[in-house]
C-alpha positions in Angstrom: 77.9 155.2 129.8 79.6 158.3 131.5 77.9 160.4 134.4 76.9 163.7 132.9 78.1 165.1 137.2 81.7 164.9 137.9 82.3 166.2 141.3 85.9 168.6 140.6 85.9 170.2 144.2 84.6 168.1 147.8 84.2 170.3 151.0 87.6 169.7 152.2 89.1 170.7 148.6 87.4 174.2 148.6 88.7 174.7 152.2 91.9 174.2 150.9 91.4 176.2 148.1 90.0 179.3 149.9 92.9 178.9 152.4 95.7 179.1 149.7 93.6 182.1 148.4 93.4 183.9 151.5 97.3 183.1 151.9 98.2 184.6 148.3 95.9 187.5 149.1 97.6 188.6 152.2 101.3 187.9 150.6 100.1 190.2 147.6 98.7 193.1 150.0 101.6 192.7 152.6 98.7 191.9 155.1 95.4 193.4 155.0 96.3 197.0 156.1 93.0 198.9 153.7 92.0 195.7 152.9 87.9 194.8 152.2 86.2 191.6 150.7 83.5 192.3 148.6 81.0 189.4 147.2 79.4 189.2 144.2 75.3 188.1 145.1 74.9 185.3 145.0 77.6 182.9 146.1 80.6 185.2 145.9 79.3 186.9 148.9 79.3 183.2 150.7 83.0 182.7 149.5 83.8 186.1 150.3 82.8 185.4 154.4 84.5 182.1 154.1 87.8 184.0 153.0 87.2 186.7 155.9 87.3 183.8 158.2 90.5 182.0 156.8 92.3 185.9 156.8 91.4 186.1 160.3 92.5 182.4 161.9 95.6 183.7 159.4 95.8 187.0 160.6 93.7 187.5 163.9 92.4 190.8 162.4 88.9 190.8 161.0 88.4 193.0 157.7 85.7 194.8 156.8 83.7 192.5 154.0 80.3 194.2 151.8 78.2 192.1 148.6 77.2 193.4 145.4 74.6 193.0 143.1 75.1 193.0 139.7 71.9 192.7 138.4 71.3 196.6 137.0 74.9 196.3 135.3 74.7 193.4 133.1 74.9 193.8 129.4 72.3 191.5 129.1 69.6 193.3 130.3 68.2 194.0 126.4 68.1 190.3 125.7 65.1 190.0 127.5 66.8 188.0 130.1 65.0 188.3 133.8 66.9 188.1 136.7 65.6 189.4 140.2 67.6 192.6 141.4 69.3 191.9 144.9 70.5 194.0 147.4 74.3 195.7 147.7 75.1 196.3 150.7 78.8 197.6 151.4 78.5 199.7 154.8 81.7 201.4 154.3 83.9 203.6 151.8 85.7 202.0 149.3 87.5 204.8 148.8 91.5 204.0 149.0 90.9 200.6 149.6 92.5 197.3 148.0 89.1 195.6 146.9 89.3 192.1 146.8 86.1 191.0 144.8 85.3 187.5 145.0 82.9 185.4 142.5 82.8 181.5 142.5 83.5 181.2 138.6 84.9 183.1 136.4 83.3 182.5 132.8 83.5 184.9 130.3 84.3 188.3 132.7 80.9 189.9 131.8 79.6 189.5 135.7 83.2 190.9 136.4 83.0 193.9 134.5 79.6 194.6 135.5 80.6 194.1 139.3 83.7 196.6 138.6 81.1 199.2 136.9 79.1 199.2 140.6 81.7 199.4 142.6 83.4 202.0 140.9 79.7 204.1 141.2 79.9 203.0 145.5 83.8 204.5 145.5 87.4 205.2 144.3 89.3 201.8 145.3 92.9 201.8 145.0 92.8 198.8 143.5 90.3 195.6 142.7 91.7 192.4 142.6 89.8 189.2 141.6 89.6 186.2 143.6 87.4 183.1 142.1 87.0 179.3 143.1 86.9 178.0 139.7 88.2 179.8 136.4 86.7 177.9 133.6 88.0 180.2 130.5 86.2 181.1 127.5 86.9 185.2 128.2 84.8 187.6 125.9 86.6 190.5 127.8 90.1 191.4 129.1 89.5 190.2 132.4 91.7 187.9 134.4 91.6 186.5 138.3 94.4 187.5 140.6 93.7 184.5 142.6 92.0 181.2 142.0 91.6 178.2 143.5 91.2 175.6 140.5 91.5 175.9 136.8 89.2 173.9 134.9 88.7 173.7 131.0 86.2 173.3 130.0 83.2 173.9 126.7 80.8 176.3 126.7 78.4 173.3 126.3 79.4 172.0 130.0 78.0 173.8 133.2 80.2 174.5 136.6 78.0 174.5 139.4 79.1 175.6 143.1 76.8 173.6 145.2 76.0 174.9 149.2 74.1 173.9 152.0 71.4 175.2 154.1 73.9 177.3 156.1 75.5 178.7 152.6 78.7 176.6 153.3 79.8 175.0 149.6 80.3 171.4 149.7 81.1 170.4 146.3 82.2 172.1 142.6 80.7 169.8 140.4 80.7 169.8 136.1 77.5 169.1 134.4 78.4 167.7 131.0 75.2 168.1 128.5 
């Protein structure tokens, strides 16, 4: 009988991962002149400091990095789903800046979109660019990741599950089968 846990991403895989991101991000942006990193509550916002701190050993300049909550912009609100509202907090403009928003998995772009709806209420970014751990496909909307760290088909039946310590550091990616 097959484990219904099958670990995709360890500790050292993510660092990898997040340091080949933070490499394509700064090749993109020619550096990180108007740059910002802006989490998506709750676990984009821990990826999000973990890419701030690859861009700076990269780099040696530290860029400015907010979170977002999402909660108020779902389109799931009706369905009588509850979720607890969090806090955003971006304590600078957005305006003219290269947003790079950062989730841990991308799934069907709805928590995308709605992330894109409040950050276009915050500000006028120049542009917003998508970096995930783990794209897992199944899109319901026109919404793709300019960076990612691992691709992973799966079925809508199967979960994908970022796991993190008590200090909010990942350790594992892991794929509960039903």
């Amino acid at each position: 009988m097959s484990s219904p846990e099958t670990i995709l991403l360890d500790s050292n895989a993510i660092m990898r991962a997040m340091t080949r991101i933070a490499h394509e991000i700064l090749e993109k942006n020619n550096g990180c002149t108007n740059l910002v990193l802006i989490g998506i509550r709750t676990g984009g916002d821990h990826l999000a400091q973990m890419l701030r701190q690859r861009i700076f050993d990269i780099e040696g300049i530290e860029i400015k990095q907010g979170a977002v909550d999402v909660t108020m912009y779902r389109d799931d609100i009706s369905n009588g789903v509850v979720r607890p509202i969090g806090k955003t907090d971006i304590p600078f403009a957005l305006d003219n800046c290269h947003v790079i928003l950062v989730d841990e998995v991308i799934y069907t772009g709805r928590t995308i979109r709605a992330a894109m709806d409040a950050l276009t209420d915050i500000g006028r970014p120049s542009s917003i660019q998508l970096a995930v751990l783990i794209d897992r496909g199944h899109r319901e909307l026109p919404i793709r990741p300019d960076f990612v760290g691992r691709n992973v088909p799966s079925s809508r039946e199967e979960k994908i599950e970022v796991v993190f310590d008590d200090t909010l550091y990942p350790t594992k990616v892991r794929l509960i089968k039903p």
